[in-house]
N, C-alpha and C positions, 0 to 999 in steps of 0.2 A: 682103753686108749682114748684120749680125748681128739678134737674133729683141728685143732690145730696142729696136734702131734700128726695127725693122720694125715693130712697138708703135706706136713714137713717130709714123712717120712717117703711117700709119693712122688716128691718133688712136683708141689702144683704151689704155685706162686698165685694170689689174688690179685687181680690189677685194679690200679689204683681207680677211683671211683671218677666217672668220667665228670665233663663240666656239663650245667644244666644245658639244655639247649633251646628251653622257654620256659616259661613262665608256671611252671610246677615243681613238686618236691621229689626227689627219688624213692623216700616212705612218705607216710602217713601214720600214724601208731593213734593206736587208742586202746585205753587197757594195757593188756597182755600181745592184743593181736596188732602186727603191722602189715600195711601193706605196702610193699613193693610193687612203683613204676615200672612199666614193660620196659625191659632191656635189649637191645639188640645187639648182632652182632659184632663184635667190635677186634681187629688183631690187636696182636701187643703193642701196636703204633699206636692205638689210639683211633684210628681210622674204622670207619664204617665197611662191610665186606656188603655187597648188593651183587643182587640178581634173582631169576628163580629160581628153586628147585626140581628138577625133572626138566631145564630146559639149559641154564648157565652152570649149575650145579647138581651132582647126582646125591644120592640119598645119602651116601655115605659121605659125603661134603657135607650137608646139609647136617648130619650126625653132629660132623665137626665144630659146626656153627651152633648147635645148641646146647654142644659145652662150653664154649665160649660164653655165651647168654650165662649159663649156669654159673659159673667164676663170677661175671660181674653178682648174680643175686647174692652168691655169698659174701661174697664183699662189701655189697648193700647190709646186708644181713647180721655179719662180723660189727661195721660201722653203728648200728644201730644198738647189740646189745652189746659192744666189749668185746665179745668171747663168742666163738660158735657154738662152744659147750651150754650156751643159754638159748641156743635157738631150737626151736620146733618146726619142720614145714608143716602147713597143714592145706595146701593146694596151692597148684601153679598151673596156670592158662597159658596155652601154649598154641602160637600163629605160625604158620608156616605159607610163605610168599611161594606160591607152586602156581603150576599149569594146570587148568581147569582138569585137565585125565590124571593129575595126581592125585593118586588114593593110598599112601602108606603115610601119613603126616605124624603119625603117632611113631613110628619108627626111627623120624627126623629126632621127636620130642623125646622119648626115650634115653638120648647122650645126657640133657641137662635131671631127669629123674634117678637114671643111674648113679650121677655125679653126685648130687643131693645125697644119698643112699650111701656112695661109697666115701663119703667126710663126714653125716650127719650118724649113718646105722638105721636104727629106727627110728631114730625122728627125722628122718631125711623121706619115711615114707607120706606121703600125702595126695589127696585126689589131687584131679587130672583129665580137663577136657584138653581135645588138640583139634585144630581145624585149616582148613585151608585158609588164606586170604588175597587177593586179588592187586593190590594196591599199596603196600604198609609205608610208613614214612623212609624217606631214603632209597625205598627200593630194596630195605634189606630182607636176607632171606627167611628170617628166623628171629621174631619176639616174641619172650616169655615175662609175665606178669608173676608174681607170685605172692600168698599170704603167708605170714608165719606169726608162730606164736614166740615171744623173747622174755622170757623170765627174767626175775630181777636175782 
């Protein structure tokens, strides 16, 4: 089964790729490999979701927030090669806007790894550092960077 069959049959809808909001690209490619801008949280509005995790939102929000993240990468991702059937992950960095006693951040990051995984298969597996962060733009709870590889 291919990864936009597997979209469809899930009912997971890609949203549409946000507008820039300064002065950078969303990828980068060179080769085979691109990289993919940090994506943050964003609802189906369009709008920006902020706050922390472990203090405005629990981990299992925070879950939620970075499949969110996740959607936009593919849809980065989709935009770049065609087809998803042409992408590869091959690592995503992964932020998590928490309170300094938060220590499950990989947990949060997990929703957009799984998602990866449950549209890509194995090529949705890829490393994966995650880490807390203090300050992120907007205030949102959860940015994820990703690289991947896009075959022609």
């Amino acid at each position: 089964m291919n990864a936009e069959q597997t979209l469809n049959d899930g009912g997971i809808t890609l949203p549409e790729l946000p507008r820039r909001l300064a002065n950078y690209v969303w990828y980068k490619q060179v080769g085979d490999l691109v990289w993919i801008s940090g994506q943050g949280s964003r609802k189906p509005d369009g709008s920006f979701v902020t706050g922390k995790v472990g203090q405005d939102h629990s981990v299992e929000d925070g879950y939620g927030h970075a499949r969110l993240v996740g959607l936009d990468l593919l849809a980065v991702a989709q935009d770049v090669a065609g087809m998803l059937g042409k992408v590869e992950t091959v690592k995503v960095v992964g932020l998590v806007n928490a309170v300094p006693e938060f220590a499950v951040h990989g947990k949060v990051i997990d929703s957009c790894s799984d998602l990866l995984v449950e549209v890509l298969g194995e090529r949705g597996r890829h490393a994966r550092p995650s880490c807390g962060v203090e300050s992120p733009p907007g205030q949102i709870p959860v940015e994820i960077e990703a690289g991947v590889r896009a075959s022609s």
